[in-house]
PQR file with spaces between the fields and no chain letter, atoms N, CA, C, O and H, PARSE charges and radii, in Angstrom:
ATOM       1  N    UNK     1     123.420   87.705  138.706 -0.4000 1.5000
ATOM       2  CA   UNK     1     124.264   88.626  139.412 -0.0000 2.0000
ATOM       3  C    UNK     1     125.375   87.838  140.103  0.5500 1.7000
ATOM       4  O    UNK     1     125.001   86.851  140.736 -0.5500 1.4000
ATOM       5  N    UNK     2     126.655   88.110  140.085 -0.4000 1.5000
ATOM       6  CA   UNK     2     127.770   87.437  140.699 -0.0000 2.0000
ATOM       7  C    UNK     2     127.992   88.093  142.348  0.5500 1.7000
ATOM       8  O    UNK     2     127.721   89.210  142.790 -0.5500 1.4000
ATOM       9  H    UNK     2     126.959   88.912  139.571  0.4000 1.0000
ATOM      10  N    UNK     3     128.308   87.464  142.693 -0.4000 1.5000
ATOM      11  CA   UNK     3     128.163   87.293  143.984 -0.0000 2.0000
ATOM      12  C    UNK     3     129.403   88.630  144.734  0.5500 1.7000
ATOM      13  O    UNK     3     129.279   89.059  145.881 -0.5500 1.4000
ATOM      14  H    UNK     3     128.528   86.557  142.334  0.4000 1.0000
ATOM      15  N    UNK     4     130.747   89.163  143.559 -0.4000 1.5000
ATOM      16  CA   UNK     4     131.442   90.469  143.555 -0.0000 2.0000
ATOM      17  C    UNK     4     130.201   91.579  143.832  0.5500 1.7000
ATOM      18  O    UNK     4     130.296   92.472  144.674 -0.5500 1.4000
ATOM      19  H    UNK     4     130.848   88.814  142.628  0.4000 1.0000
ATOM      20  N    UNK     5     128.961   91.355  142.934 -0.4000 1.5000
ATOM      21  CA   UNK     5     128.157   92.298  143.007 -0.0000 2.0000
ATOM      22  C    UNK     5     127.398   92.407  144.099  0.5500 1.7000
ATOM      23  O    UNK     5     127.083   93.435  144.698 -0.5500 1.4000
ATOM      24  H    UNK     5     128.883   90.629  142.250  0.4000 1.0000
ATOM      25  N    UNK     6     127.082   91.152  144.360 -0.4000 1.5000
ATOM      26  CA   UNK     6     126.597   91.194  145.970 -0.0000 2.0000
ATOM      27  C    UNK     6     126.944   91.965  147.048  0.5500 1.7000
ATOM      28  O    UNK     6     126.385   92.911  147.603 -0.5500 1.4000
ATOM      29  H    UNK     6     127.337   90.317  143.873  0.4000 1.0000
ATOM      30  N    UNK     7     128.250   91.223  147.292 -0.4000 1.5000
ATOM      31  CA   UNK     7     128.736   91.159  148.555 -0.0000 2.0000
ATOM      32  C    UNK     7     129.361   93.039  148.809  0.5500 1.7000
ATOM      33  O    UNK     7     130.168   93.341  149.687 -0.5500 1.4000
ATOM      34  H    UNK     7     128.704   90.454  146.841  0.4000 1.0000
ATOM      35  N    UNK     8     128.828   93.911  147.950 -0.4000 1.5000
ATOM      36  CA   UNK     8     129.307   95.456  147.909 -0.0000 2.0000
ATOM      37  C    UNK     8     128.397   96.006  147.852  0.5500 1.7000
ATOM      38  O    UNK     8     128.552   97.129  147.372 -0.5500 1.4000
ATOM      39  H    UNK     8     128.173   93.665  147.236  0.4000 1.0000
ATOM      40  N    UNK     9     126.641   95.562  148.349 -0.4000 1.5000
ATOM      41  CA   UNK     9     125.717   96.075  148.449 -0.0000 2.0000
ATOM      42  C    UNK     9     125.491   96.393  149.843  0.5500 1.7000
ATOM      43  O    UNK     9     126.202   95.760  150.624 -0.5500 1.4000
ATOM      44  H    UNK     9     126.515   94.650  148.740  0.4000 1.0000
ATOM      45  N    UNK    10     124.596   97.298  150.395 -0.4000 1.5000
ATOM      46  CA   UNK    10     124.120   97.239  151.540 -0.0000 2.0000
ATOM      47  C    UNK    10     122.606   96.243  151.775  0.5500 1.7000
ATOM      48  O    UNK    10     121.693   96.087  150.965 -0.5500 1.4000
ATOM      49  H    UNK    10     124.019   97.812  149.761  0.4000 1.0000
ATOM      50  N    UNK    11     122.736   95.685  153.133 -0.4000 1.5000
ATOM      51  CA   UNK    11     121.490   95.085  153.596 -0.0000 2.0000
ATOM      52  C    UNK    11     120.229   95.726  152.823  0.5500 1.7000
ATOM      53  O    UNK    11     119.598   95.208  151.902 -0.5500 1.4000
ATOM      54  H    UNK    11     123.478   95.811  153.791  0.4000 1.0000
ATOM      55  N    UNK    12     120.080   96.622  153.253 -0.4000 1.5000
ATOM      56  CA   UNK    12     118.655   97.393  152.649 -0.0000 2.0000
ATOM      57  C    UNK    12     118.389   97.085  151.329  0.5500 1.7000
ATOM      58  O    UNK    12     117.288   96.817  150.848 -0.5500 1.4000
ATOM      59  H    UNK    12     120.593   97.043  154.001  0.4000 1.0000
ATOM      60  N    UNK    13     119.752   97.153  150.613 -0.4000 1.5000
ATOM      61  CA   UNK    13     119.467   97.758  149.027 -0.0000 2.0000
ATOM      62  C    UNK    13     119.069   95.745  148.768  0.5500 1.7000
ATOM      63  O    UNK    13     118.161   95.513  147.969 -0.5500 1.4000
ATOM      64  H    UNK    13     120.647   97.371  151.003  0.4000 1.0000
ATOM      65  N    UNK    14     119.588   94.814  149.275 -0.4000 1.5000
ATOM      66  CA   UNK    14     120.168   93.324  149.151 -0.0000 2.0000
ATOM      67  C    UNK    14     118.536   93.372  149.478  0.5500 1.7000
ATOM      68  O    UNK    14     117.781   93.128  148.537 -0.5500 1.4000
ATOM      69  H    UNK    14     120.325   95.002  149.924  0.4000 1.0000
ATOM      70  N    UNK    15     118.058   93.630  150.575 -0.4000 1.5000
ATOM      71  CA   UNK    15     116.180   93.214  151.062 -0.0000 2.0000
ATOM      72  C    UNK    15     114.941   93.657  149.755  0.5500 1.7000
ATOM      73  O    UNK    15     113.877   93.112  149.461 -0.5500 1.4000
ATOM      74  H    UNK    15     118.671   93.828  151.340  0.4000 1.0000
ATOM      75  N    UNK    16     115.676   94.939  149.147 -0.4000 1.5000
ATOM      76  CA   UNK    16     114.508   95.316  148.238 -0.0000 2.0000
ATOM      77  C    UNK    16     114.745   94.332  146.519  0.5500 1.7000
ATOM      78  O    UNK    16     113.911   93.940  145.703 -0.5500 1.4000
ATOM      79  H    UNK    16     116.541   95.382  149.386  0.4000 1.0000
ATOM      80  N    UNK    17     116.066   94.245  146.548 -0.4000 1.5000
ATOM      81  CA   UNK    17     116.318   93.580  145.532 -0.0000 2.0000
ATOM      82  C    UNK    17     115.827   92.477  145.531  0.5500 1.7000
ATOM      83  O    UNK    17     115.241   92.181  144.489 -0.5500 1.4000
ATOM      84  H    UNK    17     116.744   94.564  147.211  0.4000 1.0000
ATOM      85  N    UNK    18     115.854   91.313  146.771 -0.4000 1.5000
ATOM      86  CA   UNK    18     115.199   90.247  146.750 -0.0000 2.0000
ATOM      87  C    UNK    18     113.730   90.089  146.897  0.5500 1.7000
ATOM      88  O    UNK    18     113.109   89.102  146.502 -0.5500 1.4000
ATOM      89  H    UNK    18     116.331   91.553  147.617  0.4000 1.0000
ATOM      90  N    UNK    19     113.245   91.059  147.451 -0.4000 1.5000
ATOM      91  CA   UNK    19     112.062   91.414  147.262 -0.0000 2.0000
ATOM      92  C    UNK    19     111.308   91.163  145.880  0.5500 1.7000
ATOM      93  O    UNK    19     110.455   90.301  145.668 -0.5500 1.4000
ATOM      94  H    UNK    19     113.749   91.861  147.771  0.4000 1.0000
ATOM      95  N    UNK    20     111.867   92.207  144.889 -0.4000 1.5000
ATOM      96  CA   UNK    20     111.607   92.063  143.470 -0.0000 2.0000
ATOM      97  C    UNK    20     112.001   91.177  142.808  0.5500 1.7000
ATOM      98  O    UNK    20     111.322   91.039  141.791 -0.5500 1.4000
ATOM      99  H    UNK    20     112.560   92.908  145.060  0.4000 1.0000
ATOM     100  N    UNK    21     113.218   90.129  142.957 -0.4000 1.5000
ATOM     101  CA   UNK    21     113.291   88.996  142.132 -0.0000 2.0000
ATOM     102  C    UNK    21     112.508   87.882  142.612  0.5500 1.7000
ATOM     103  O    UNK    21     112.481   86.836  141.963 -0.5500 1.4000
ATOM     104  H    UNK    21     113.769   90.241  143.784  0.4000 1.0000
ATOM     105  N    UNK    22     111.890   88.011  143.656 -0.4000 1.5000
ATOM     106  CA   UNK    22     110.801   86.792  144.121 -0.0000 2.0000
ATOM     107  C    UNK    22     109.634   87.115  143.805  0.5500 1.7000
ATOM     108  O    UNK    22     108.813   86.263  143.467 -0.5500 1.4000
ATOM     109  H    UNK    22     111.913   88.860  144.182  0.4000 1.0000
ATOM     110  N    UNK    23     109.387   88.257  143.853 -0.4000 1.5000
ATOM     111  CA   UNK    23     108.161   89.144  142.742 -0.0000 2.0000
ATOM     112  C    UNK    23     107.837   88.939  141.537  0.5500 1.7000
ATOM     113  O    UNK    23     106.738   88.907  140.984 -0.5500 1.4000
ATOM     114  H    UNK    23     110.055   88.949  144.128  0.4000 1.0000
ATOM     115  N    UNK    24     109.183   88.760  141.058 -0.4000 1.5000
ATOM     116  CA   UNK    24     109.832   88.622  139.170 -0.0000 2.0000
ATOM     117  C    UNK    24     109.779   86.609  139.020  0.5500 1.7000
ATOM     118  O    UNK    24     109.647   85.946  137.991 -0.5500 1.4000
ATOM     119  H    UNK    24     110.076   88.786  141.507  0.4000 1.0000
ATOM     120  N    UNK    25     109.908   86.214  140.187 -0.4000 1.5000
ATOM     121  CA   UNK    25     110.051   84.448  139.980 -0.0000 2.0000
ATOM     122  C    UNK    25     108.350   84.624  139.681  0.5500 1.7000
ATOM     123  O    UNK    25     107.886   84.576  138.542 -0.5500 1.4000
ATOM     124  H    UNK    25     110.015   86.752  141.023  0.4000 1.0000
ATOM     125  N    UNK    26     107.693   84.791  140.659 -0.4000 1.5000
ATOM     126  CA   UNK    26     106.227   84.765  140.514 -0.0000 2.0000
ATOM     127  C    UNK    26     105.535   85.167  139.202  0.5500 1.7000
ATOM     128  O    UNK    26     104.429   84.788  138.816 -0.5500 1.4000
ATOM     129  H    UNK    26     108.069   84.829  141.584  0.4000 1.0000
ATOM     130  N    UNK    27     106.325   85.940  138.633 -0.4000 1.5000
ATOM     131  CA   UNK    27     105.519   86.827  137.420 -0.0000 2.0000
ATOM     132  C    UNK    27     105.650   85.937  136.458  0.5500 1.7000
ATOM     133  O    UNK    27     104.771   85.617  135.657 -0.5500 1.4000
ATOM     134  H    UNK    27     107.223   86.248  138.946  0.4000 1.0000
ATOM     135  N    UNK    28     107.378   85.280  136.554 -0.4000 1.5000
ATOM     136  CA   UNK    28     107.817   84.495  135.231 -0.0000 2.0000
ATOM     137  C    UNK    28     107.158   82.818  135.262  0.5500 1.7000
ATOM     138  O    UNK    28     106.668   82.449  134.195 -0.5500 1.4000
ATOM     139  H    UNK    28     108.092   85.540  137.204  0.4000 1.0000
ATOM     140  N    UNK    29     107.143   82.143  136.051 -0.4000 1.5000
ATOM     141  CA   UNK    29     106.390   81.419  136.883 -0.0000 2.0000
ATOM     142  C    UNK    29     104.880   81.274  136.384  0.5500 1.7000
ATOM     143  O    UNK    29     104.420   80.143  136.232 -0.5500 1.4000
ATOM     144  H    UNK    29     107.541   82.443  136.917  0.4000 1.0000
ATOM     145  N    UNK    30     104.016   82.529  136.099 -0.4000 1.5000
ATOM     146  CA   UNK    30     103.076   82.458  136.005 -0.0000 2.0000
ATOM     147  C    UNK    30     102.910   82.416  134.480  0.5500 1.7000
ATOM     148  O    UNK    30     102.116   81.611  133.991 -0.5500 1.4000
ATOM     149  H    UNK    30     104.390   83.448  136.223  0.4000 1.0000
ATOM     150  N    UNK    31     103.684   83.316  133.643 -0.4000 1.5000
ATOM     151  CA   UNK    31     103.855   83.410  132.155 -0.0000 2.0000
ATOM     152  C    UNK    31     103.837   82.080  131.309  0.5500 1.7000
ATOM     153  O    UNK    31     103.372   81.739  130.222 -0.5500 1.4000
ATOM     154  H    UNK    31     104.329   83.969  134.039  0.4000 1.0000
ATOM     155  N    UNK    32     104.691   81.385  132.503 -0.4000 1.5000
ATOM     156  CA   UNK    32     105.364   80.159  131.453 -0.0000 2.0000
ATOM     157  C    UNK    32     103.925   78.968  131.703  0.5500 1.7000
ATOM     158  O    UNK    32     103.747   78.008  130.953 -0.5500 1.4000
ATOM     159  H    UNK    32     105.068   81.662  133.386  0.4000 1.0000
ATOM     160  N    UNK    33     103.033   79.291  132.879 -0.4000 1.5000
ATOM     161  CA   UNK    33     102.080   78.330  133.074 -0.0000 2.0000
ATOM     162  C    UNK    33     100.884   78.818  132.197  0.5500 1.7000
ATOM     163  O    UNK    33      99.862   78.157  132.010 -0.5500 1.4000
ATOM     164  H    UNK    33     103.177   80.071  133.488  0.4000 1.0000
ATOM     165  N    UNK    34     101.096   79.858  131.765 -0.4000 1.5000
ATOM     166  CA   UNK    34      99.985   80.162  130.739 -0.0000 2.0000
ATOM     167  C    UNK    34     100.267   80.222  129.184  0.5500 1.7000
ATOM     168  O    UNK    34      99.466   80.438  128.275 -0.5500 1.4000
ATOM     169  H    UNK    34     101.926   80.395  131.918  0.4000 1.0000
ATOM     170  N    UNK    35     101.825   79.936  129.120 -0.4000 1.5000
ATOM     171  CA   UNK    35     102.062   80.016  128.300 -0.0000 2.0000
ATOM     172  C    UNK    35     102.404   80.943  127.341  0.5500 1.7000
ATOM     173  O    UNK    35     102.395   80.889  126.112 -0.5500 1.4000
ATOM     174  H    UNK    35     102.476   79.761  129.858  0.4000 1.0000
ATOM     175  N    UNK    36     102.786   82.028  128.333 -0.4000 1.5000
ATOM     176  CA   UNK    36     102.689   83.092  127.663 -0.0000 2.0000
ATOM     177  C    UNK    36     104.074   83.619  126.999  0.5500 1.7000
ATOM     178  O    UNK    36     104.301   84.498  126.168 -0.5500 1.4000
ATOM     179  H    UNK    36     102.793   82.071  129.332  0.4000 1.0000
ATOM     180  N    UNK    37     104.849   82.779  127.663 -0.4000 1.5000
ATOM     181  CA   UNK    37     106.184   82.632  127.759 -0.0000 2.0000
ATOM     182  C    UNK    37     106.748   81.643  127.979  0.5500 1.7000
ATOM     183  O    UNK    37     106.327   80.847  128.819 -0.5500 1.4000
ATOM     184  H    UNK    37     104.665   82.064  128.338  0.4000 1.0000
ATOM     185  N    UNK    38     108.145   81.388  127.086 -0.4000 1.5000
ATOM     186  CA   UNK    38     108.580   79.936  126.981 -0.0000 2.0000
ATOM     187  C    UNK    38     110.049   80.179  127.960  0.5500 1.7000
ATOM     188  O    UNK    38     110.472   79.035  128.127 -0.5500 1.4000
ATOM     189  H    UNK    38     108.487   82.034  126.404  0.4000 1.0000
ATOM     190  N    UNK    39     110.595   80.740  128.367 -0.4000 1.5000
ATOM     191  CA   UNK    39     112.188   81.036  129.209 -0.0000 2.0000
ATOM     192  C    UNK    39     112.212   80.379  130.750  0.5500 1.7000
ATOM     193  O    UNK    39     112.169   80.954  131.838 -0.5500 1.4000
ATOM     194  H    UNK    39     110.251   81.670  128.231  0.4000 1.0000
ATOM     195  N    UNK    40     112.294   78.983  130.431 -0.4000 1.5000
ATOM     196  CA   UNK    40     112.123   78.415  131.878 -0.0000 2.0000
ATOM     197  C    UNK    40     113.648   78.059  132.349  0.5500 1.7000
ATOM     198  O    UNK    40     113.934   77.428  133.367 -0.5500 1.4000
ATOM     199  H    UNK    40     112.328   78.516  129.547  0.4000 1.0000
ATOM     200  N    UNK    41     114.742   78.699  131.215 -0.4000 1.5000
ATOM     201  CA   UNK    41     116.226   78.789  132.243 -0.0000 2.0000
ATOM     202  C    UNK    41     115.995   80.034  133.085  0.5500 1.7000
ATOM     203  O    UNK    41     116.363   79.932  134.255 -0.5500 1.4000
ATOM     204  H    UNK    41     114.510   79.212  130.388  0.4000 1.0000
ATOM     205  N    UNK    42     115.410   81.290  132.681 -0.4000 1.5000
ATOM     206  CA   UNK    42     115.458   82.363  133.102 -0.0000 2.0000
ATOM     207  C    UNK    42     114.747   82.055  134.856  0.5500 1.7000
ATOM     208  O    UNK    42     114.892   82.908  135.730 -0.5500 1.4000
ATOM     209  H    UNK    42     115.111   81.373  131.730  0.4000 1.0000
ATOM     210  N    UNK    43     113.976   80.680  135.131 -0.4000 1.5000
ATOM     211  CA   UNK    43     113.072   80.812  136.375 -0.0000 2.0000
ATOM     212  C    UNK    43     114.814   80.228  137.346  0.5500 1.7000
ATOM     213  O    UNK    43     115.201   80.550  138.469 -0.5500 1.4000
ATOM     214  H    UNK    43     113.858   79.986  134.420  0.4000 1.0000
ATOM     215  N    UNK    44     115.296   79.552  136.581 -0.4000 1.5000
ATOM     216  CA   UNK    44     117.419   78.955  137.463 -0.0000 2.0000
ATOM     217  C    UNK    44     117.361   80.080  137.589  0.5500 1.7000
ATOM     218  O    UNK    44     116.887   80.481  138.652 -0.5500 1.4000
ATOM     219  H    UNK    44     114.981   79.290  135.668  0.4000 1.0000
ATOM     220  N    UNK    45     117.706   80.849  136.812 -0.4000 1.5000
ATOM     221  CA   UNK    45     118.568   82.343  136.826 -0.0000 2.0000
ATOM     222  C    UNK    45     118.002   83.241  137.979  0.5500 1.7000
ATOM     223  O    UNK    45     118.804   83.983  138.546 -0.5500 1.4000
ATOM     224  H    UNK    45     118.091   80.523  135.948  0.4000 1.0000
ATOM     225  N    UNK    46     117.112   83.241  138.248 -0.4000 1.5000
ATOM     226  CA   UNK    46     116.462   84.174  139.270 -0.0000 2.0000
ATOM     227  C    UNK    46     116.528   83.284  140.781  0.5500 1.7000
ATOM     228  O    UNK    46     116.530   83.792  141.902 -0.5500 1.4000
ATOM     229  H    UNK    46     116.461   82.638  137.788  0.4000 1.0000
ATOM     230  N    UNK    47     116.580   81.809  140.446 -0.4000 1.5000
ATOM     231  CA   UNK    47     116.468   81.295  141.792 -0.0000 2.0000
ATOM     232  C    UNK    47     117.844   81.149  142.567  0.5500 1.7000
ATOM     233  O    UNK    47     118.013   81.197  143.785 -0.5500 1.4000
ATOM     234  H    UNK    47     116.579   81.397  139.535  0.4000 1.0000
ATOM     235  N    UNK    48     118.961   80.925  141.384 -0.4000 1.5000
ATOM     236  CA   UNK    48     120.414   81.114  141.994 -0.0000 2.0000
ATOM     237  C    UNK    48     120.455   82.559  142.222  0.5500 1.7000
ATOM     238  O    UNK    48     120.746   82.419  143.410 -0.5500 1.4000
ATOM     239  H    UNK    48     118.823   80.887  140.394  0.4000 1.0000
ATOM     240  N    UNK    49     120.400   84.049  142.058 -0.4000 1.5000
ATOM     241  CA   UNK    49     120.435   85.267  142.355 -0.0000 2.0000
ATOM     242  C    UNK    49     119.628   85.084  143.784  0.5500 1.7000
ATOM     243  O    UNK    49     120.327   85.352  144.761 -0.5500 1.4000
ATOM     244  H    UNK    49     120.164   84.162  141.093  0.4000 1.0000
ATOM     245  N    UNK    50     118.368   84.702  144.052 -0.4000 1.5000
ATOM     246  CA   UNK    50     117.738   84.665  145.308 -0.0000 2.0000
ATOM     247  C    UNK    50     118.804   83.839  146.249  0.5500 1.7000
ATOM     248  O    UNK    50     119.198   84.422  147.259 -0.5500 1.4000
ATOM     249  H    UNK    50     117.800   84.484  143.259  0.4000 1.0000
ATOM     250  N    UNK    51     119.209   82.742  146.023 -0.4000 1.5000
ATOM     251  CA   UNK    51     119.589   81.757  147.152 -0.0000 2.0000
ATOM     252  C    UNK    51     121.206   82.994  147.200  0.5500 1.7000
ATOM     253  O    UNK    51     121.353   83.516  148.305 -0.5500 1.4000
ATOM     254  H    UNK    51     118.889   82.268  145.203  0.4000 1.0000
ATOM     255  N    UNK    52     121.965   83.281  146.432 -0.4000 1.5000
ATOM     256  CA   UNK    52     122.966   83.827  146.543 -0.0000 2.0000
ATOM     257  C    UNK    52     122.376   85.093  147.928  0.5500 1.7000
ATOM     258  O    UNK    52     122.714   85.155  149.110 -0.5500 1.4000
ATOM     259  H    UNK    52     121.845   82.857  145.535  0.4000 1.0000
ATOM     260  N    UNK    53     121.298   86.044  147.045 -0.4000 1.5000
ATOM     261  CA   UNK    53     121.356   87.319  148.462 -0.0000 2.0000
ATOM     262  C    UNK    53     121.063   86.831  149.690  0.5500 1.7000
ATOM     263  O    UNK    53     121.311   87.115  150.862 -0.5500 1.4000
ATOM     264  H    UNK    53     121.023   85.993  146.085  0.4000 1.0000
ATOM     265  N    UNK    54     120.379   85.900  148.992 -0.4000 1.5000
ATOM     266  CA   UNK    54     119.718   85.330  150.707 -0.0000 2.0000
ATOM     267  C    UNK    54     121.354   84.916  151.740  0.5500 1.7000
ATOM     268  O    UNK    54     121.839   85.399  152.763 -0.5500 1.4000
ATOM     269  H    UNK    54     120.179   85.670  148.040  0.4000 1.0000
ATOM     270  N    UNK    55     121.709   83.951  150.927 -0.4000 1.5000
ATOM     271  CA   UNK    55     122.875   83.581  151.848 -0.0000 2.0000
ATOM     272  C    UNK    55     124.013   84.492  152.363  0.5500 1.7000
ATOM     273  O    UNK    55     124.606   84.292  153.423 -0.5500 1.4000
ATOM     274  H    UNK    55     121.315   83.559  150.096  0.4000 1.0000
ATOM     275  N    UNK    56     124.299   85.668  151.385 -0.4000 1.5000
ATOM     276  CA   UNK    56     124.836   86.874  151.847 -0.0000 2.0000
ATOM     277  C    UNK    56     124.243   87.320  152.956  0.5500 1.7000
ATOM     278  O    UNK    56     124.862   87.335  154.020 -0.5500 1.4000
ATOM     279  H    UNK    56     123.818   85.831  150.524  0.4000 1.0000
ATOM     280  N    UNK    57     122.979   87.740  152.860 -0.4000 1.5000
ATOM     281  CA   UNK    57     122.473   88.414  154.111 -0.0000 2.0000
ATOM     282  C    UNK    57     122.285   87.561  155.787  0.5500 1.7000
ATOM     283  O    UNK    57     122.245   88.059  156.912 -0.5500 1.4000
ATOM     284  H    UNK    57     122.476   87.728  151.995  0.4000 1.0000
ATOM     285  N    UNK    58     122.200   86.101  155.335 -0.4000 1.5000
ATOM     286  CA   UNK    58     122.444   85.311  156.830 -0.0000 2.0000
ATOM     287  C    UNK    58     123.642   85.145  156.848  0.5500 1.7000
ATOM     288  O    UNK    58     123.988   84.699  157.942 -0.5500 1.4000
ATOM     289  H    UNK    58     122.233   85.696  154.421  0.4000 1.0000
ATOM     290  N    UNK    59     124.594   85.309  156.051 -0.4000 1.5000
ATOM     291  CA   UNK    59     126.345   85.201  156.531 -0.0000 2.0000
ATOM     292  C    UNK    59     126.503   86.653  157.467  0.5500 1.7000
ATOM     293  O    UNK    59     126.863   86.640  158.644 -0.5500 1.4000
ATOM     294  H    UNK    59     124.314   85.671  155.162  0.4000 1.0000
ATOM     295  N    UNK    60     126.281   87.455  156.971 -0.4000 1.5000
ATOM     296  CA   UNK    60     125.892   88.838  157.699 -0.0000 2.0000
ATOM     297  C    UNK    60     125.269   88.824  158.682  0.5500 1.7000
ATOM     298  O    UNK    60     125.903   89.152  159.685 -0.5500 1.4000
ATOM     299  H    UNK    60     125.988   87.465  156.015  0.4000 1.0000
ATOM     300  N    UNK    61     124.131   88.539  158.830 -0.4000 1.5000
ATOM     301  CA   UNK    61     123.316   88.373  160.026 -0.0000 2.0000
ATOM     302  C    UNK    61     124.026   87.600  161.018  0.5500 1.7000
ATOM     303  O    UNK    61     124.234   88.243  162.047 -0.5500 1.4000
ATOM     304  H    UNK    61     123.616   88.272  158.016  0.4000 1.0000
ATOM     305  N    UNK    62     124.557   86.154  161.022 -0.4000 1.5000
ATOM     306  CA   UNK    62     125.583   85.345  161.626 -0.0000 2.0000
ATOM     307  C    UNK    62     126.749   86.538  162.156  0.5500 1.7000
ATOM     308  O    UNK    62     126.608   87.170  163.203 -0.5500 1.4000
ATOM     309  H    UNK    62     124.389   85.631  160.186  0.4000 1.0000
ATOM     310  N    UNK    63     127.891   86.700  161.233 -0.4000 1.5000
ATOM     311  CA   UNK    63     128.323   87.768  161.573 -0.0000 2.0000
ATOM     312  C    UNK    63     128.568   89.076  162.680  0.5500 1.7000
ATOM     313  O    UNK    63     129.517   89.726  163.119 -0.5500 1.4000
ATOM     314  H    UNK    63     128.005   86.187  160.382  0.4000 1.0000
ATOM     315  N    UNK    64     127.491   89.034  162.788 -0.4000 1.5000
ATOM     316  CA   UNK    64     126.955   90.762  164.020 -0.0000 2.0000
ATOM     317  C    UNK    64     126.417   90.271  165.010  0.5500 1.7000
ATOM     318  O    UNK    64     126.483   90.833  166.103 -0.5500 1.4000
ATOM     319  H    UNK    64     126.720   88.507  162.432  0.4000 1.0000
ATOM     320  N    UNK    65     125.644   88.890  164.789 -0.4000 1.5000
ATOM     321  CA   UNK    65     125.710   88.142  166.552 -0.0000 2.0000
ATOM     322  C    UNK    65     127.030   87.242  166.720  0.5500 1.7000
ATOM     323  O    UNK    65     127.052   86.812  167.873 -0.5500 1.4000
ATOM     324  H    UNK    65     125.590   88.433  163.901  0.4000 1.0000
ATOM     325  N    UNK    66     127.730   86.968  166.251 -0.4000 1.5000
ATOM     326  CA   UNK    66     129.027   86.548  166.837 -0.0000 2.0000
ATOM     327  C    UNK    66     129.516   87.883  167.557  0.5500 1.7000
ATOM     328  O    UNK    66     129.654   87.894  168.780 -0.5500 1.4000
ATOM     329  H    UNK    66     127.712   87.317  165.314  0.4000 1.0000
ATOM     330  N    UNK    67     129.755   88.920  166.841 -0.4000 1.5000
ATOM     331  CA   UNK    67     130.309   90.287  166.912 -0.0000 2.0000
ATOM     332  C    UNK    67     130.011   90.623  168.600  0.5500 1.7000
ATOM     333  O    UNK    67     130.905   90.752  169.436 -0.5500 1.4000
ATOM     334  H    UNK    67     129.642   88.912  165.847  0.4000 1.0000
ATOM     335  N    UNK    68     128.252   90.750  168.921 -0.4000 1.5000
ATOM     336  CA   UNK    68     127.510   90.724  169.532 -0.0000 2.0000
ATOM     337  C    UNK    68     127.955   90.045  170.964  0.5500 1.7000
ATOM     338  O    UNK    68     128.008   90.485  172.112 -0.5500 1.4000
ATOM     339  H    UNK    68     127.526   90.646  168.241  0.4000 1.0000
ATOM     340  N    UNK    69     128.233   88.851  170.403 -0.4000 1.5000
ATOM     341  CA   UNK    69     128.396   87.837  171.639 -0.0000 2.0000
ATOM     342  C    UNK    69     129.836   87.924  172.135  0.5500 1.7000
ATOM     343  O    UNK    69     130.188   87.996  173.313 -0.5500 1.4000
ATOM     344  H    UNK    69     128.190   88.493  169.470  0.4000 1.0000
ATOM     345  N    UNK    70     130.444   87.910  171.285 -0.4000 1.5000
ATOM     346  CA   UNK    70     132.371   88.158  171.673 -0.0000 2.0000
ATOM     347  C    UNK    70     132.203   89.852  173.050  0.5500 1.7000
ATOM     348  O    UNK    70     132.736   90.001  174.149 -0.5500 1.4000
ATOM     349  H    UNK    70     130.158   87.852  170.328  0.4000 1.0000
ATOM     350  N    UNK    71     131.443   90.596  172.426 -0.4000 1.5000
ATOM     351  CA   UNK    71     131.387   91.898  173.473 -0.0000 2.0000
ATOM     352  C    UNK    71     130.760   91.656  174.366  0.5500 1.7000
ATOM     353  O    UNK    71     131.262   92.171  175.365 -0.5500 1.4000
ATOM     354  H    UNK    71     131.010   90.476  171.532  0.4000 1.0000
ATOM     355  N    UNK    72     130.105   91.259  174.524 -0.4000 1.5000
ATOM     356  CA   UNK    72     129.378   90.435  176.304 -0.0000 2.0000
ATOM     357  C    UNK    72     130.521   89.504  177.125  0.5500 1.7000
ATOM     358  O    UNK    72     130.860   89.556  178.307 -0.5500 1.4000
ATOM     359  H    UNK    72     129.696   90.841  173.712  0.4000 1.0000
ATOM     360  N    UNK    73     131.041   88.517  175.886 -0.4000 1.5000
ATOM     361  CA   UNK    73     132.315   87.738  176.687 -0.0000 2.0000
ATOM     362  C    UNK    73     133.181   88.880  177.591  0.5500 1.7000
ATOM     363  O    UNK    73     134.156   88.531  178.256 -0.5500 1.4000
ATOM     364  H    UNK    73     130.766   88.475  174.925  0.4000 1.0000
């Protein structure tokens, strides 16, 4: 997922999505240790999509306590 696609999601929808691709690392993860499955670019592919939402959502999070703190100043 490119990061255009990201960054036009909401928090919520960004939490359940990562939810399921760390769900989906685990599943694929487990395939390839049994052999059940050989696609060990596909375990990159899911871990750059994770580190991407993740970092969206703490740029965000950062974000709304600056926001936060400027209105107390």
């Amino acid at each position: 997922m490119k990061v255009k696609e990201i960054v036009i999601k909401k928090d919520t929808d960004l939490e359940v999505q990562l939810k399921d691709l760390k769900n989906k690392l685990t599943k694929t993860r487990f395939e390839i240790a049994t052999k059940e499955s050989n696609k060990m670019h596909e375990i990159g592919k899911i871990k750059l999509t994770i580190a991407r939402i993740e970092t969206i959502l703490r740029e965000r999070q950062l974000q709304r306590e600056e926001e936060k703190n400027e209105k107390k100043a």
